[in-house]
N, C-alpha and C positions, 0 to 999 in steps of 0.2 A: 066732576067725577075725577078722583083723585089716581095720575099716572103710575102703574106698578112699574116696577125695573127689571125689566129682561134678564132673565139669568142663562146662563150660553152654557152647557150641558158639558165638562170636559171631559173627553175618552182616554185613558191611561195609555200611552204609546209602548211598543214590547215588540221589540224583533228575533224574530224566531233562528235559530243558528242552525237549527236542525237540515233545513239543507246544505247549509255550509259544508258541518260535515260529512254528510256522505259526499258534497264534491272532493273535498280535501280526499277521501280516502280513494274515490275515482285516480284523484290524479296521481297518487302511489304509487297505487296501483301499477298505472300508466306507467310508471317511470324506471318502476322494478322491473318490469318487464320488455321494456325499452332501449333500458340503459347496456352498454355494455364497461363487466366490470374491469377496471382497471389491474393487468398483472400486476403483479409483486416482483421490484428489482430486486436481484441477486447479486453478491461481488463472487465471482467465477477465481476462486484461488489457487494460487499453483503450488501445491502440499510439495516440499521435497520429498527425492525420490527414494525409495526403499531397499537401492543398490546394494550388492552385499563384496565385501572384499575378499574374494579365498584365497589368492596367492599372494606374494612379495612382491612382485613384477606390476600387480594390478595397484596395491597400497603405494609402489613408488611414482606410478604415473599419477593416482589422483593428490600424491603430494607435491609432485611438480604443478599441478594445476591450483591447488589451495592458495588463497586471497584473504588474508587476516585483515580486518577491520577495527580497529578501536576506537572509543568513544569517550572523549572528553569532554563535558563541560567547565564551564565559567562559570566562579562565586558571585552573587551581590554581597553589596556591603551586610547584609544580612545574614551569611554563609548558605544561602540557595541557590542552586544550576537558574542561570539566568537560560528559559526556552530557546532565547532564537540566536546563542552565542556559544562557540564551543572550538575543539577540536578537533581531528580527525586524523588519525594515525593507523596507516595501512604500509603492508609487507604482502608480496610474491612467495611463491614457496613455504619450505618451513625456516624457522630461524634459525639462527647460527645460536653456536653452543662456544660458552669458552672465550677466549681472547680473538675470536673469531668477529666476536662484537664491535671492540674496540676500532678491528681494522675492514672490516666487511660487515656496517650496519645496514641492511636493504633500508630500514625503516623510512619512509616520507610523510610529510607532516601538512595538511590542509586546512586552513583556520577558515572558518564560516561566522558569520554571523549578517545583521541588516543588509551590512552595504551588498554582502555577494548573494542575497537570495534565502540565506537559511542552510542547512544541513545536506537539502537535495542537491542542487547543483555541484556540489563538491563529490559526493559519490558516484552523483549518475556520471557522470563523467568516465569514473575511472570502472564501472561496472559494466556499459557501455562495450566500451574497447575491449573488455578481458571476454564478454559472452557473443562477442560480434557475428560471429558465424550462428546463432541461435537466433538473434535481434535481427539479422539482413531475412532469414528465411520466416522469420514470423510478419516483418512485416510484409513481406511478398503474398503470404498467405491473408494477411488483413485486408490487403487491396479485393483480392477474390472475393472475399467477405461482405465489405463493403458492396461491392458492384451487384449481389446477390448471386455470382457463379454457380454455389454449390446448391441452391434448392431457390425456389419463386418463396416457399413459403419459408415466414421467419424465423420462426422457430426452430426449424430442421437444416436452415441455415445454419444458424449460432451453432448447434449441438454438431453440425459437422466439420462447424473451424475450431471449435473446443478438443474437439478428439481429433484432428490433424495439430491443434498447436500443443495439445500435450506431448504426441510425439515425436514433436520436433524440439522438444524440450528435453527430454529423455532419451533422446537419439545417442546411444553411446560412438559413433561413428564422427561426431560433430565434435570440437573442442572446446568444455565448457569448464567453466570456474565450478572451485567448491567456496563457496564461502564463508568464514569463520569470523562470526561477531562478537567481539567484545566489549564491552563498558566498562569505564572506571568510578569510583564510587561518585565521584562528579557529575556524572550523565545523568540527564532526567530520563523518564520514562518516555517523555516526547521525541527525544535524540532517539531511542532504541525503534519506537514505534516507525519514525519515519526512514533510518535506515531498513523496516520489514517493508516496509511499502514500495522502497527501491527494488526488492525482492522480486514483487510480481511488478511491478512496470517494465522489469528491465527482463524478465522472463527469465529468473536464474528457479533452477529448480532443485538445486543442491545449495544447503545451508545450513546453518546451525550457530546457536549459542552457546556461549564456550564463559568460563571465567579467566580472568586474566593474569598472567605469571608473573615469576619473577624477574624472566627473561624476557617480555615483553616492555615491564617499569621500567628494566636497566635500557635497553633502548630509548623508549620514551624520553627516557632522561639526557641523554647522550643528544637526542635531535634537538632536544629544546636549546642544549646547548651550545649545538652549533648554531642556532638560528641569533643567538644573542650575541 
């Protein structure tokens, strides 16, 4: 009797996802409503102030207090501001007028680049010293901040040392700098940017951009050449 040969029945294998997904949308689920969502940081900026000048008396004291800034860069051999090299040409008060120059230049001259840090270190320095009575009492008011003093909770924290440092910022009773920025066609837009940034670091709330004279070149030109 002749042996047939077994034949073994094969079953198509097929896994079903169907559950899958509804766990997958379980766990979403789960997660949206679990998670807590992440605020959105904010840079909190100090807008100068919208002070207004009405008398002569008021215009001569905020010109004793005005801090000219100017902004030189450095060529590559390519004729472009090389970013992390440059100049720095700052005056007190307003300028001198006249042969006033020659023998009475406030002008001083800060060269930045690698070796000293970049652009910041040279201004913060001298921004520092001129708004110091505004910088000692802000950060007195930081430490409170920090420690949570004014509220448990965060948020009403911040919002109460925002509206105490604005008006410690604005405080006309304190002695603050007005600051006046200049560029020369040499400064890259990075020089300008990071001299605003010394702005709100340093808590100056009076500022402005200015274009640069013909009485600020002749100076300019005057320190470079004492410097040589």
């Amino acid at each position: 009797m002749a042996k047939t040969k077994s034949h073994q029945k094969k079953f198509d294998t097929r896994i079903d996802f169907t559950p899958m997904v509804d766990m997958n949308m379980l766990l979403i689920t789960f997660f949206m409503l679990c998670t807590t969502m992440i605020k959105s940081q904010t840079l909190q900026i100090a807008l100068p102030s919208n002070e207004k000048v009405d008398t002569e008396e008021q215009n001569k004291v905020k010109q004793s207090e005005a801090v000219t800034i100017i902004i030189d860069g450095k060529l590559d051999e390519n004729g472009l501001s090389k970013p992390d090299e440059g100049m720095l040409f700052y005056y007190d008060g307003m300028p001198p007028t006249g042969e006033e120059i020659l023998t009475n230049n406030p002008m001083k001259q800060v060269e930045f680049g690698n070796k000293t840090g970049g652009a910041l270190p040279a201004i913060r320095e001298i921004l520092r010293e001129r708004n110091k009575d505004v910088v000692a009492k802000i950060e007195l008011l930081k430490k409170d901040w920090k420690d949570m003093k004014f509220s448990n909770k965060e948020e009403v924290n911040d919002s109460i040392y925002q509206a105490k440092a604005k008006e410690i910022r604005n405080d006309s009773t304190l002695k603050r700098p007005v600051i006046i920025i200049k560029a020369t066609p040499n400064a890259s837009y990075a020089h300008v940017v990071s001299v605003l940034d010394e702005m709100q670091i340093n808590n100056i709330s009076r500022y402005q951009i200015d274009r640069i004279g013909a009485v600020d070149s002749a100076m300019m030109i005057l320190v470079q050449g004492q410097k040589k």
